[in-house]
Structures are given as structure tokens and as C-alpha cells.
N, CA, C and O of each residue as an XYZ file, in Angstrom:
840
protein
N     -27.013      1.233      9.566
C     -25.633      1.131     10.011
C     -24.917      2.453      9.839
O     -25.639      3.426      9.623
N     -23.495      2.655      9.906
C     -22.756      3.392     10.198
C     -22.509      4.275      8.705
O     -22.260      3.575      7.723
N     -22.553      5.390      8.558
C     -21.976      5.440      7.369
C     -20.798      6.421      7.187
O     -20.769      7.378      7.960
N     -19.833      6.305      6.273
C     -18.867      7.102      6.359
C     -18.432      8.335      5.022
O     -19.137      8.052      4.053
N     -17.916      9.032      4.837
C     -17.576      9.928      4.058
C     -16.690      9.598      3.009
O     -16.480      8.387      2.939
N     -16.075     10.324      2.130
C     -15.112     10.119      1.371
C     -13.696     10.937      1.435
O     -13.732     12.051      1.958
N     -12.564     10.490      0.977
C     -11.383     11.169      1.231
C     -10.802     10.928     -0.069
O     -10.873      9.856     -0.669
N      -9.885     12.584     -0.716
C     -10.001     12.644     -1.657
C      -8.120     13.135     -1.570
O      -7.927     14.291     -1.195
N      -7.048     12.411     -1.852
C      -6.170     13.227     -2.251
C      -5.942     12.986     -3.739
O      -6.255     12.052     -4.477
N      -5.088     14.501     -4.004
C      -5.004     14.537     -5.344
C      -3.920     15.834     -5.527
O      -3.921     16.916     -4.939
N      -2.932     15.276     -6.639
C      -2.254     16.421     -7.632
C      -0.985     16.439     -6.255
O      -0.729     17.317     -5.431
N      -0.593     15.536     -6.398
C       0.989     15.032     -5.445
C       0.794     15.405     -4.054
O       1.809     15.618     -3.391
N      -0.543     15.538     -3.407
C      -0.582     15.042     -1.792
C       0.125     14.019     -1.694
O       0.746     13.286     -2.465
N      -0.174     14.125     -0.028
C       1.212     13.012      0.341
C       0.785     13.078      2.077
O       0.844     14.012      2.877
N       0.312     11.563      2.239
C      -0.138     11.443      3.714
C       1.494     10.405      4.023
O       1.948      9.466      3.369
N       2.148     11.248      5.583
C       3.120     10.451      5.769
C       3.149     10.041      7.311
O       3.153     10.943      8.149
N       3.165      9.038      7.609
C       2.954      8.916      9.562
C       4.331      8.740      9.770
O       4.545      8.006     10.734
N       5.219      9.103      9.277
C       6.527      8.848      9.959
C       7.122      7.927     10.762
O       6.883      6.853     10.209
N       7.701      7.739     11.658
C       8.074      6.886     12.505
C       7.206      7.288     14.087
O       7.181      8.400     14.615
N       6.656      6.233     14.513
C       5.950      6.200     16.017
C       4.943      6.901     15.543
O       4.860      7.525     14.486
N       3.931      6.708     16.678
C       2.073      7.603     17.546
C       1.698      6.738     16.120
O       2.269      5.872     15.457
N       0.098      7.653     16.015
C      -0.317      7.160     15.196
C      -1.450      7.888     14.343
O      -2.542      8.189     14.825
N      -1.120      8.109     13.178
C      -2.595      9.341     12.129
C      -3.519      8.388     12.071
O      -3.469      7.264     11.571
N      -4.685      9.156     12.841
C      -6.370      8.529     11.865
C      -6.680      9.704     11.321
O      -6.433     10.838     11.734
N      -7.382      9.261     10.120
C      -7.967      9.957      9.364
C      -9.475      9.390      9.670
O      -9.667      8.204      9.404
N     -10.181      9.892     10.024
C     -12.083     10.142      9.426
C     -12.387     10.176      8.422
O     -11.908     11.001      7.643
N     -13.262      9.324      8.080
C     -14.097      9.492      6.770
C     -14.742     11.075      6.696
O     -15.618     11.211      5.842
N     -14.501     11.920      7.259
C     -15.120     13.138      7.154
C     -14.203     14.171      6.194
O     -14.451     15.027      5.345
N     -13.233     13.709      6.695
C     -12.124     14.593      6.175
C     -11.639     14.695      4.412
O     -10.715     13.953      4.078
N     -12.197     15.501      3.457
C     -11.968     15.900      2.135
C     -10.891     16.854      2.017
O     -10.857     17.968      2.541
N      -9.719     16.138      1.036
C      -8.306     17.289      1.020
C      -8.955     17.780      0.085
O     -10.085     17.514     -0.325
N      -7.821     18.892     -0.418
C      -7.904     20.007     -0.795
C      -6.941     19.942     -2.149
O      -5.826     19.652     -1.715
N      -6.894     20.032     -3.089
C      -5.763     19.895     -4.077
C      -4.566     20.904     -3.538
O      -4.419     22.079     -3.201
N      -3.696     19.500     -3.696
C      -2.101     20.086     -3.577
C      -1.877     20.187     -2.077
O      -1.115     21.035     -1.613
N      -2.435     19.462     -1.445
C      -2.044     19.721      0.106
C      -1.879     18.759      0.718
O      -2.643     17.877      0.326
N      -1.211     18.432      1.564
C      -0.850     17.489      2.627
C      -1.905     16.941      3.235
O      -2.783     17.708      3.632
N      -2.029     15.739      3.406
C      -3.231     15.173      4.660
C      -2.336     14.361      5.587
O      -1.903     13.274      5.206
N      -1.972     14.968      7.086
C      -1.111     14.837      8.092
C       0.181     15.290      7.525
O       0.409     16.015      6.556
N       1.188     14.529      8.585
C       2.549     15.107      8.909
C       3.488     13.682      9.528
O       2.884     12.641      9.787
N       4.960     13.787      9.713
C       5.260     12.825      9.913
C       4.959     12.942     11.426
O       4.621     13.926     12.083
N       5.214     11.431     11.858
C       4.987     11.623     13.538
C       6.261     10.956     13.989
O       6.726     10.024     13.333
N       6.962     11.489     15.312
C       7.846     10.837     15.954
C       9.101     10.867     15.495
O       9.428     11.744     14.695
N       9.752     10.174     15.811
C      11.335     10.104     15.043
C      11.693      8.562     14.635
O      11.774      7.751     15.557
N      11.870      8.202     13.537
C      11.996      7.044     13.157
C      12.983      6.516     13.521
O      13.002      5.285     13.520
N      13.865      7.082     13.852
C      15.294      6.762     14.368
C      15.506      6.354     15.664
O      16.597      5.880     15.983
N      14.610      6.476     16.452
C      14.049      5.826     17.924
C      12.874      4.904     18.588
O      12.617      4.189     19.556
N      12.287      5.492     17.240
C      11.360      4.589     18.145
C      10.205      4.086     16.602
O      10.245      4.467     15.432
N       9.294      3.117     17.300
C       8.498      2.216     16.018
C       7.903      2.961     15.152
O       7.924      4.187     15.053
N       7.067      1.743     14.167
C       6.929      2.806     13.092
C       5.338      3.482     13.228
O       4.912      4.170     12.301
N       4.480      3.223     14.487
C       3.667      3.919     14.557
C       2.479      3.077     13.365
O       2.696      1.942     12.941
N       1.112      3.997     12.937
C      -0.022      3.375     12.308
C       0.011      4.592     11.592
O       0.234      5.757     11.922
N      -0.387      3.790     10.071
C      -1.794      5.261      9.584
C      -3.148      4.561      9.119
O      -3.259      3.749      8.201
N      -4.211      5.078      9.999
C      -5.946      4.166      9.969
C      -6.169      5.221      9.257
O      -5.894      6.394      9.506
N      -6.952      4.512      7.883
C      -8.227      5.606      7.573
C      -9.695      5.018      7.171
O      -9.921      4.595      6.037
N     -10.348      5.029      7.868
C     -12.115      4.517      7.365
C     -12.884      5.322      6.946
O     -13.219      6.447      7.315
N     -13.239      4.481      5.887
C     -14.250      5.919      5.302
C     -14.790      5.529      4.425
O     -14.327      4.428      4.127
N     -15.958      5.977      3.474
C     -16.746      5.188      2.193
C     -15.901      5.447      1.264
O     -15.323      4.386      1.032
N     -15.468      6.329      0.545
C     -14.468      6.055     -0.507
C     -13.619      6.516     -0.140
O     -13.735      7.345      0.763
N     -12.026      6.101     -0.821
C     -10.961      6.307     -1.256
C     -10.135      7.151     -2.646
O      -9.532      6.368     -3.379
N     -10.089      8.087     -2.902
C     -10.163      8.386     -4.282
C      -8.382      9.298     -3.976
O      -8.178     10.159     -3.121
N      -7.107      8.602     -5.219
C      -5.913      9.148     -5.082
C      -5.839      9.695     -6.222
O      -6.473      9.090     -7.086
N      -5.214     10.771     -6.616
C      -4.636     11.090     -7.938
C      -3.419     10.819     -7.758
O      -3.225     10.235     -6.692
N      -2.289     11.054     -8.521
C      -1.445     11.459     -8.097
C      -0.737     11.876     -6.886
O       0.117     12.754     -6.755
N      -1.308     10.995     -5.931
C      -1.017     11.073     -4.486
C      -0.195     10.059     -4.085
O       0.388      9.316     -4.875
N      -0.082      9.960     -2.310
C       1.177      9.014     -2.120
C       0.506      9.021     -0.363
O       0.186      9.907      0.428
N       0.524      7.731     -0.343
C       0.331      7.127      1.576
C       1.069      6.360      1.710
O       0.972      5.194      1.327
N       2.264      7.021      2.474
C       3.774      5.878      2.947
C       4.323      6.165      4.424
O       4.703      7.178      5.013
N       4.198      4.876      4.738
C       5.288      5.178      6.215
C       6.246      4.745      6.282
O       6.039      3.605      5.864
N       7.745      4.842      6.640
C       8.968      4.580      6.650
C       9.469      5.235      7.912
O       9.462      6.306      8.519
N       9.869      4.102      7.965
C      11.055      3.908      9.481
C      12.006      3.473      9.390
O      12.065      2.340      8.912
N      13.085      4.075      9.755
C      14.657      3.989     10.067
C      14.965      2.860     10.697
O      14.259      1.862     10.834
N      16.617      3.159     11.274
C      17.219      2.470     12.508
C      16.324      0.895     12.152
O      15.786      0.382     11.172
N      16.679      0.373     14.327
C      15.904     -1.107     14.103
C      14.159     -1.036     14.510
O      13.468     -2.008     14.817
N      13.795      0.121     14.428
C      12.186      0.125     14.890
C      11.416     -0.365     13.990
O      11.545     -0.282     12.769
N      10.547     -0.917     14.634
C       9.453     -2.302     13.635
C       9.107     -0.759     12.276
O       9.281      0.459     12.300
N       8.626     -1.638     11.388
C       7.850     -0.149     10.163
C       6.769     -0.196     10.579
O       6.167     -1.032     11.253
N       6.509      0.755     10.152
C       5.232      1.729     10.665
C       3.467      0.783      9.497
O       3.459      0.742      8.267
N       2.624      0.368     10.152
C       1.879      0.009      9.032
C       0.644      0.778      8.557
O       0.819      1.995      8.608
N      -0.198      0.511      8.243
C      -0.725      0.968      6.475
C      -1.995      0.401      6.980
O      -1.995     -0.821      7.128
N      -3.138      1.081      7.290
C      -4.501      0.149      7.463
C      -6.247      0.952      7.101
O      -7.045      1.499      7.862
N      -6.293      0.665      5.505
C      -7.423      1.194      4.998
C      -8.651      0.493      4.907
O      -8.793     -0.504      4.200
N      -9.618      1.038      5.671
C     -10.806      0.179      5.427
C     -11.615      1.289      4.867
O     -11.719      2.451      5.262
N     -12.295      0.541      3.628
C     -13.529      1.664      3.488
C     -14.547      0.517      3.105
O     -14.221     -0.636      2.824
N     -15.900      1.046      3.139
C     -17.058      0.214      2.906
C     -17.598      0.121      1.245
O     -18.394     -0.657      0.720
N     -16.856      1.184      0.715
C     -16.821      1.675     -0.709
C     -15.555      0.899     -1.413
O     -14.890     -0.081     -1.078
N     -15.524      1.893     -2.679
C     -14.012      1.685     -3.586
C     -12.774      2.429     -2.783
O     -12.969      3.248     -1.885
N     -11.865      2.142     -3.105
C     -10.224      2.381     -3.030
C     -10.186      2.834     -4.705
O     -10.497      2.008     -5.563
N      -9.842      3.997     -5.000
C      -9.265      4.188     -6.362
C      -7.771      5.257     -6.344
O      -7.523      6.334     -5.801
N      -6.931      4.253     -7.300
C      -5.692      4.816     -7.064
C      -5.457      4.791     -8.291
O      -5.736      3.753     -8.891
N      -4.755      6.156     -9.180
C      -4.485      6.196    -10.736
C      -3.679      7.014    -10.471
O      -3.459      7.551     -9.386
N      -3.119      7.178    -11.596
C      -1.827      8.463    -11.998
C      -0.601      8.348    -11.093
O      -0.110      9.180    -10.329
N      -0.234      7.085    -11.385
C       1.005      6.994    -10.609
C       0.821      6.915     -8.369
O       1.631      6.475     -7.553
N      -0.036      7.306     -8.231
C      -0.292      6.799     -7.059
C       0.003      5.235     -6.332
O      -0.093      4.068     -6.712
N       0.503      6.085     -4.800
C       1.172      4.862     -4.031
C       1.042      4.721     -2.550
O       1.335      5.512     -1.654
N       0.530      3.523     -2.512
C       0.215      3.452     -0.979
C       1.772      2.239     -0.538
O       2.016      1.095     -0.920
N       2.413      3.038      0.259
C       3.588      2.132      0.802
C       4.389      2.079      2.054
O       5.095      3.010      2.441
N       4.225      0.798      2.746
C       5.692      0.845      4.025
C       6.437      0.293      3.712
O       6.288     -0.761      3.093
N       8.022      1.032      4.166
C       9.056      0.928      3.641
C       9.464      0.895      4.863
O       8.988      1.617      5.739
N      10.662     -0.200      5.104
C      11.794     -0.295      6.006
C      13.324      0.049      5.659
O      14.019     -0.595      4.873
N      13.703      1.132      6.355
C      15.274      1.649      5.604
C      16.468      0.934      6.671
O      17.685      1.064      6.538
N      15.792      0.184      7.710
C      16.605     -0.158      8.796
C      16.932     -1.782      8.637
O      16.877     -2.520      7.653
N      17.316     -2.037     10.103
C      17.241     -3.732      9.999
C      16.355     -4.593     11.205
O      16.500     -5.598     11.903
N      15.143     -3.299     10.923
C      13.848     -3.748     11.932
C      12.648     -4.045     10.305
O      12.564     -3.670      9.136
N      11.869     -5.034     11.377
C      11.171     -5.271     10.177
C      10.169     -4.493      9.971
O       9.665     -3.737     10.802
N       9.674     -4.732      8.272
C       8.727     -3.198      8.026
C       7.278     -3.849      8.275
O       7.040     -5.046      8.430
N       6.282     -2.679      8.276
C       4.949     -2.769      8.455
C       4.393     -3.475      7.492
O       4.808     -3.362      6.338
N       3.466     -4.233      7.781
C       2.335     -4.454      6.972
C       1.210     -3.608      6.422
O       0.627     -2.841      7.188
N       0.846     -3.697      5.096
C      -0.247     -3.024      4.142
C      -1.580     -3.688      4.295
O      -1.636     -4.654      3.534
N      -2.441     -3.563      4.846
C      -3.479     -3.975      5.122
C      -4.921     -2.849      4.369
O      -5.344     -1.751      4.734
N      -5.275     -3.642      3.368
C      -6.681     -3.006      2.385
C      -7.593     -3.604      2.726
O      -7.370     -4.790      2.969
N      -9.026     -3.098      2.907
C     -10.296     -3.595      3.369
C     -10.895     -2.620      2.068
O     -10.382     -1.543      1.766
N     -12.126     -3.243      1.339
C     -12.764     -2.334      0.460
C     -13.131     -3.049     -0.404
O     -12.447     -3.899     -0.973
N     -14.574     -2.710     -0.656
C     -15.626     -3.584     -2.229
C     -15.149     -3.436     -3.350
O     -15.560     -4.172     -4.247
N     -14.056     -2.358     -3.652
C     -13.495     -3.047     -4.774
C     -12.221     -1.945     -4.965
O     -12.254     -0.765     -4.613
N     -11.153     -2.607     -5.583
C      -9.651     -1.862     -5.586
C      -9.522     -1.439     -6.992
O      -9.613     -2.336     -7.830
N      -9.360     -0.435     -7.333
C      -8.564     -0.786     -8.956
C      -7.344      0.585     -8.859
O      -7.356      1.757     -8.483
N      -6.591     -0.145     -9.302
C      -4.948      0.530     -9.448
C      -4.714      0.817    -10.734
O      -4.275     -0.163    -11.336
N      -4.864      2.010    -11.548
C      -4.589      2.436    -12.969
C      -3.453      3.310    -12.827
O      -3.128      4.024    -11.879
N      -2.792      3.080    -14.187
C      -1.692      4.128    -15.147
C      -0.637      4.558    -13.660
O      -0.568      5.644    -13.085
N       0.059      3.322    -13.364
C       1.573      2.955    -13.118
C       1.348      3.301    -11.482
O       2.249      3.771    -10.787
N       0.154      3.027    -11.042
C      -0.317      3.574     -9.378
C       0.298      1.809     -8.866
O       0.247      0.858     -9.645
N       0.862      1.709     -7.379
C       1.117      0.858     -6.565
C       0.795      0.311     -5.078
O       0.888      1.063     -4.108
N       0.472     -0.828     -4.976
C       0.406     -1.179     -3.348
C       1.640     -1.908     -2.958
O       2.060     -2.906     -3.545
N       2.237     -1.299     -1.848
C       3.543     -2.106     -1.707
C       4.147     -1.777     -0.895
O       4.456     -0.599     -0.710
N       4.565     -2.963     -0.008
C       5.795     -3.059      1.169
C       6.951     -3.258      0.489
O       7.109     -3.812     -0.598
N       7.888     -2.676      1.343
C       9.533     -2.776      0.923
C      10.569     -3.035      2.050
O      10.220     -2.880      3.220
N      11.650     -3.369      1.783
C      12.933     -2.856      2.870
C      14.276     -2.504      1.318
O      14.857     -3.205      0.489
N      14.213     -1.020      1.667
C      15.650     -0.749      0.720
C      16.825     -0.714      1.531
O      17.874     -0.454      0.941
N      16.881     -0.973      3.064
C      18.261     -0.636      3.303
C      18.092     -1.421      4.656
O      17.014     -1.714      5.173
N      19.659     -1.783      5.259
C      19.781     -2.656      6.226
C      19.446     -4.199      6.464
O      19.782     -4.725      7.525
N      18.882     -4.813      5.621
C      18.683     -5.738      5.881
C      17.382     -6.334      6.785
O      17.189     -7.472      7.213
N      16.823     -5.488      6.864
C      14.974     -6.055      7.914
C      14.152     -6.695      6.386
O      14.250     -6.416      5.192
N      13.498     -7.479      7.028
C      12.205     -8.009      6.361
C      11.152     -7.000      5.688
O      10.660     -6.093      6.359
N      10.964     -7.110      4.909
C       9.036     -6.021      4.580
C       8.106     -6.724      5.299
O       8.270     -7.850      5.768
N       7.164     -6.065      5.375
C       6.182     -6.624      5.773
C       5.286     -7.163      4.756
O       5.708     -7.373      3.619
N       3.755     -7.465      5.175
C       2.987     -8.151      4.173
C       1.956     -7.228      3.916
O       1.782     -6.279      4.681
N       1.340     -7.382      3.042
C       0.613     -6.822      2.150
C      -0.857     -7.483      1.917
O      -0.953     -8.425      1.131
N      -1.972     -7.000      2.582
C      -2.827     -8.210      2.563
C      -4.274     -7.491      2.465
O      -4.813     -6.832      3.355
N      -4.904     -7.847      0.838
C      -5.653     -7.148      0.327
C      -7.269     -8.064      0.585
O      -7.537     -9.212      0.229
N      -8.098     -7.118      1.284
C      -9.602     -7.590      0.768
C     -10.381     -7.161     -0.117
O     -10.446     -5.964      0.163
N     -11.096     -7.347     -1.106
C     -11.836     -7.186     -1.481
C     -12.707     -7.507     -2.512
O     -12.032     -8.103     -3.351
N     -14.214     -7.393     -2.997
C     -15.126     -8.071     -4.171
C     -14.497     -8.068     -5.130
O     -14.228     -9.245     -5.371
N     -13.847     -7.084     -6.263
C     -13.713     -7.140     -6.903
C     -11.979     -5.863     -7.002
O     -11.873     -4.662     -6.755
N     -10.998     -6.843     -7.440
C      -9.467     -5.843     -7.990
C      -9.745     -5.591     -9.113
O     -10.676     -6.031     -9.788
N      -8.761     -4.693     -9.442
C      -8.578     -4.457    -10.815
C      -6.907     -3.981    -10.814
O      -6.507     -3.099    -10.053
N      -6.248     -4.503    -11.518
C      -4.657     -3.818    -11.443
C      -4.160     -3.789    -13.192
O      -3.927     -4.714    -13.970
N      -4.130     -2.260    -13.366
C      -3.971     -1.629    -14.604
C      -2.960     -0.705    -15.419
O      -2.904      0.448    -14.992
N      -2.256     -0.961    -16.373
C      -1.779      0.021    -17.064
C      -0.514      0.081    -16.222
O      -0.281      1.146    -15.650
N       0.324     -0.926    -16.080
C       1.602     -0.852    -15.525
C       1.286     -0.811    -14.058
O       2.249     -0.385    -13.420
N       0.188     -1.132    -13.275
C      -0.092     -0.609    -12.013
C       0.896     -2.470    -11.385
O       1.239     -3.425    -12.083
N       1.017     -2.280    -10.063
C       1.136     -3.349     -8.973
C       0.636     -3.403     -8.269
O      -0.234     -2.535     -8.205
N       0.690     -4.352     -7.197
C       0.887     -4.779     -6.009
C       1.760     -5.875     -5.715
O       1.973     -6.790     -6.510
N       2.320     -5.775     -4.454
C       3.427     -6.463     -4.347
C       4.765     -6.545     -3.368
O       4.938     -5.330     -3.282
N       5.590     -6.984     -2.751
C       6.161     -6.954     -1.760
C       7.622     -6.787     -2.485
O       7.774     -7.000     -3.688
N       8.625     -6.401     -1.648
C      10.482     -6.031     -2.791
C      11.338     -6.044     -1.607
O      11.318     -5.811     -0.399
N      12.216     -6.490     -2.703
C      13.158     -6.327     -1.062
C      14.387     -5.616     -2.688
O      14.382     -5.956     -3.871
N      15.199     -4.643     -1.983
C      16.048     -4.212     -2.350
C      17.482     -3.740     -2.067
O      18.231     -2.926     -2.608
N      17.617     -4.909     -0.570
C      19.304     -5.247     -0.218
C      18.815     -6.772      0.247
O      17.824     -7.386     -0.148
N      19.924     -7.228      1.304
C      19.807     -8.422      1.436
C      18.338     -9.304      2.443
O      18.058    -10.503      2.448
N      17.735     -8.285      3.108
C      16.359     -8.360      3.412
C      15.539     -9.482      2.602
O      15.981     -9.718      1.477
N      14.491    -10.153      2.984
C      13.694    -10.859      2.499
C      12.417    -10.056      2.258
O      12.256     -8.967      2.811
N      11.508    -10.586      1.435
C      10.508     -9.986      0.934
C       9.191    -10.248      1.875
O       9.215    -11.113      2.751
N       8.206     -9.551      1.660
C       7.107     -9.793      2.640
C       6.069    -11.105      1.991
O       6.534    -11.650      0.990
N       5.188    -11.448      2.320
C       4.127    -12.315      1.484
C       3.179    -11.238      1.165
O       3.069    -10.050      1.469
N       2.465    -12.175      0.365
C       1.210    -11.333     -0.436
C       0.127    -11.882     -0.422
O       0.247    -13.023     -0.868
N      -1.300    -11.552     -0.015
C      -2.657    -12.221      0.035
C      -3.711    -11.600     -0.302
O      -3.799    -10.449      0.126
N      -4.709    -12.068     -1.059
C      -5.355    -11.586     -1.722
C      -6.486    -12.358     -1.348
O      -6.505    -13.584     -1.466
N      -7.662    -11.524     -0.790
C      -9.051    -12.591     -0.775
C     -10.345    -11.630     -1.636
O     -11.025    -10.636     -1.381
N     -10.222    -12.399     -2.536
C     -11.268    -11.270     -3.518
C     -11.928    -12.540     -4.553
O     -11.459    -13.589     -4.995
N     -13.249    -11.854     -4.675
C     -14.244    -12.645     -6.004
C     -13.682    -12.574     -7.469
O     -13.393    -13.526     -8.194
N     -13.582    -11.082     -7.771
C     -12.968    -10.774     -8.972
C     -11.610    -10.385     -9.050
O     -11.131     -9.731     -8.123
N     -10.846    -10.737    -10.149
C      -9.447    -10.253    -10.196
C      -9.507     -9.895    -11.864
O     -10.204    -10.548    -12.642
N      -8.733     -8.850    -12.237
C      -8.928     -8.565    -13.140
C      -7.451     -7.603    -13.015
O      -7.238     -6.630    -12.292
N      -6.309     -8.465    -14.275
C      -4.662     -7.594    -14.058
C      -4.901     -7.587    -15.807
O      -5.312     -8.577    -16.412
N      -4.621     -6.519    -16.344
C      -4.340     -6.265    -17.277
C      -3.391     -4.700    -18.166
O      -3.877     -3.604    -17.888
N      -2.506     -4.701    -18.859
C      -1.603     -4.355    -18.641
C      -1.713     -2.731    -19.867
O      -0.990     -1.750    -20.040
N      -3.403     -3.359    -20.637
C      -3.819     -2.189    -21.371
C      -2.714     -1.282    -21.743
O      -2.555     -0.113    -21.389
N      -1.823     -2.159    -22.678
C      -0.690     -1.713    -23.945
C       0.226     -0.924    -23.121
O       0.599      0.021    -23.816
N       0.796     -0.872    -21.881
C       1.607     -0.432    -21.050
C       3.260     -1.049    -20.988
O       3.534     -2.166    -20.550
N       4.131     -0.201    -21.450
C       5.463     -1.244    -21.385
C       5.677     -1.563    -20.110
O       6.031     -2.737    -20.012
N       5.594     -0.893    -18.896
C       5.787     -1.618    -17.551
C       5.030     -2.677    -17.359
O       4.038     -3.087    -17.961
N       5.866     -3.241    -16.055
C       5.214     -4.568    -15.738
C       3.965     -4.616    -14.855
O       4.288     -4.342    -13.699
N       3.112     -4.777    -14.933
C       1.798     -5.016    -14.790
C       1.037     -6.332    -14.194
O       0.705     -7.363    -14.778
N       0.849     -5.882    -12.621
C       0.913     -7.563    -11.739
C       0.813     -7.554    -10.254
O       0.781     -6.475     -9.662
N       0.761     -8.704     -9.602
C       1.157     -9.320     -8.413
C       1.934     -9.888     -8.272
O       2.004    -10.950     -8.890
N       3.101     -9.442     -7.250
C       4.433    -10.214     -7.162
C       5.124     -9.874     -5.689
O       4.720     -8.981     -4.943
N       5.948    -10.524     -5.487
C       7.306    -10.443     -4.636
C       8.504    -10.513     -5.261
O       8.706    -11.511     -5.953
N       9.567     -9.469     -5.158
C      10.546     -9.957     -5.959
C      11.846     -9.277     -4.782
O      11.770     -8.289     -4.051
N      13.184    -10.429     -5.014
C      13.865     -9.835     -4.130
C      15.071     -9.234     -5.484
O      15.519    -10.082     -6.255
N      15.451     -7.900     -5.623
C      15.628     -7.412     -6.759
C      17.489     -7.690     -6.774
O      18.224     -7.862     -7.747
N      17.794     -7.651     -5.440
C      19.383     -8.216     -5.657
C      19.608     -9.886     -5.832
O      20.567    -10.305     -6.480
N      18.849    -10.599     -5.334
C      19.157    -11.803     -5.299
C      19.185    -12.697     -4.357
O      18.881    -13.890     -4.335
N      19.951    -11.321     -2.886
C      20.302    -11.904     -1.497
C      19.441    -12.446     -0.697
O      19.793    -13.353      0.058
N      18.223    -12.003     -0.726
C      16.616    -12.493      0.525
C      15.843    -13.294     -0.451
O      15.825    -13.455     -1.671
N      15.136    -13.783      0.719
C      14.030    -14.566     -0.149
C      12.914    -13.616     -0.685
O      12.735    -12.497     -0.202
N      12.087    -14.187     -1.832
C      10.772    -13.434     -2.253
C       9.980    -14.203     -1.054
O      10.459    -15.089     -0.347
N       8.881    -13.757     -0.995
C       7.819    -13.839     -0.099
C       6.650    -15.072     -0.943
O       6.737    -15.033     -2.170
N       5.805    -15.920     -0.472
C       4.763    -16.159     -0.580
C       3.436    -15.412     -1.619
O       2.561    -14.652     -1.203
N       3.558    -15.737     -2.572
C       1.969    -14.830     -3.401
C       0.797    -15.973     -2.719
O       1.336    -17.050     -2.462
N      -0.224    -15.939     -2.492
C      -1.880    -16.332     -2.223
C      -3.045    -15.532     -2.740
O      -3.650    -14.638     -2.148
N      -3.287    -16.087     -4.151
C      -4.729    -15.713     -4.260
C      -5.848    -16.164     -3.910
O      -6.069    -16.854     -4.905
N      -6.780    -16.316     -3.224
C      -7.503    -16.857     -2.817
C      -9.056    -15.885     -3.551
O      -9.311    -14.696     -3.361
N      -9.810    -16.829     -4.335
C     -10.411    -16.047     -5.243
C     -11.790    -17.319     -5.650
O     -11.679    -18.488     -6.018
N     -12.920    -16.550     -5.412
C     -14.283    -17.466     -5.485
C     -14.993    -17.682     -6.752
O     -15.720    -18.618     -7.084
N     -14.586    -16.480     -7.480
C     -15.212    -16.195     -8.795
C     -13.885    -15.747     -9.692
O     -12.743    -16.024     -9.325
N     -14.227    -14.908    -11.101
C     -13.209    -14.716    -11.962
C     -11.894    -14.450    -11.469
O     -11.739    -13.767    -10.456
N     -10.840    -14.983    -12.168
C      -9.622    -14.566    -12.435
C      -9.334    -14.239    -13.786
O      -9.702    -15.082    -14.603
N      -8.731    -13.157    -14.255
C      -8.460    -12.465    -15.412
C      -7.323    -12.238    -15.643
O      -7.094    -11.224    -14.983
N      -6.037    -12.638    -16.384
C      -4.620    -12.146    -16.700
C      -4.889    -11.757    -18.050
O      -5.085    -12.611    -18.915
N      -4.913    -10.518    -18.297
C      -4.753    -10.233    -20.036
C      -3.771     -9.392    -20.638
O      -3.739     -9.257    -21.861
């Protein structure tokens, strides 16, 4: 079969698709410390929020950041990682669509044999402004791991409603390894005004809260 490469950001990269078109990334493609992988695209203020695809055998973030955000009422821009490998995200790393408008935001879509989110790293849809919906957030894989203050999770932070959350994985494993942040899967609508969203774990083998 097919095989793919690995992609490596690290040390505050920052992949951003902006509003509209759309970034693929190749599994071929290895950053470089401290550098950008893409650019924004389009103008969020006109038009949708566009895609960012990346396939590839691994995933590896440091201190990095994959977010699309869109303005005005254009749908958000979504979020779609498949790799045949791990997803590893630590050091504060964040994969996120955000809606600042009162169009609704993109969906987070993870494909990958196994996720683990360490030391305060996040997966997560939002809307902070205007009033649009987030989108959903909808994770595959064998085995999670969510660590050390890490999330996943959907927010709404004006009167917007929150996105749902789904999870289809064998292993789950959230533990918070002596971290004062909160450490988890959730939806939360943080003013009060929208609804939280739907959580679904759907899970064949272990579940772990410690």
C-alpha cells in the first residue's frame, strides 16, 4: 500500500489556512524549526473558511499551532488530519477552528492509530465572537491519550452554542499527571448564553480517568 512521510512542526510554528481556498500539506513535507508551514489564504471577511488537509505517517507538534479562523458570516474554515501513524502534540500545542463571526465554525476532524496530547497541548473548536455555532470535533483513533492539563473539546465563548464531540477509539487513557489545569473531554459554553454540545465516547476496549 501507500506509504506516507512524516511532518514535523516545532518551537512555535504555526500552520494557518485563513479564511477560503484550501492548504494540503504532503506527507513529504518536514518543517524546519521556527518556521511557518503555509500562510493564511483568502480573506476571511468575504468569503468561507476554506480547508487545511494533511496526510501523512506521522504527526509530531512541539510547541506548535494548526488553526483556521474566519470572520464576518463565512462558514469556519475546517481542520482534516489523517495519518496512518501517531498524531503527537506536547508543549502546549494546538490544533484549532475558531469562528469570530456569526457563521458557523469548521469542524476538527482526526484520523490516526493513536493521539496523545501532553503538558497543556489542545484539540478544539470554538466561536469567541458573534454568535455562530463551533463546529464539531470528531476524533478517530486505536488508542488516545490526553495529558498533563492537555484537552479536547468544543467552547463557546459569547452567546454561540458549542459544537459536539466524538470519539471512536479502543483505548482512552485522560490523566491529569499532577497538573493544576483541567485535564479532559468536554464542551463548555463559558458565558452561560449557548448550549454545550453533545460529548460521545464510543470505545471497544479500555477507558481510563485517573
Amino acid at each position: 500500500g501507500l506509504k506516507f512521510g512524516n511532518v514535523t512542526l516545532s518551537n512555535t510554528a504555526k500552520l494557518d489556512g485563513g479564511g477560503g481556498g484550501e492548504t494540503v500539506i504532503p506527507g513529504e513535507i518536514l518543517t524546519t524549526r521556527g518556521k511557518a508551514l503555509g500562510s493564511p489564504s483568502g480573506d476571511p471577511r468575504s468569503s468561507g473558511g476554506g480547508r487545511i488537509f494533511i496526510k501523512a505517517g506521522r504527526l509530531v507538534m512541539d510547541h506548535s499551532a494548526i488553526y483556521h479562523t474566519t470572520e464576518a458570516d463565512g462558514h469556519g474554515g475546517k481542520i482534516d488530519l489523517q495519518l496512518s501513524e501517531d498524531l503527537t502534540a506536547q508543549n502546549g500545542s494546538q490544533i484549532v477552528a475558531t469562528a469570530l463571526g456569526s457563521g458557523e465554525g469548521g469542524n476538527v476532524t482526526i484520523e490516526a492509530d493513536r493521539l496523545t496530547l501532553s503538558d497543556r497541548s489542545f484539540v478544539e473548536s470554538s466561536t469567541a465572537d458573534g454568535g455562530g455555532r463551533a463546529g464539531a470535533v470528531l476524533v478517530s483513533a486505536r488508542r488516545i491519550e490526553v495529558l498533563g492539563g492537555s484537552q479536547i473539546g468544543s467552547d463557546s465563548f459569547n452567546s454561540g452554542d458549542t459544537g459536539d464531540l466524538r470519539l471512536n477509539v479502543s483505548e482512552l487513557l485522560v490523566e491529569s499527571l499532577g497538573s493544576p489545569l483541567e485535564t479532559g473531554i468536554s464542551t463548555t459554553s463559558w458565558l452561560g448564553e449557548g448550549k454545550a454540545g453533545n460529548v460521545k465516547v464510543e470505545a471497544v476496549g479500555k477507558i481510563e480517568i485517573l
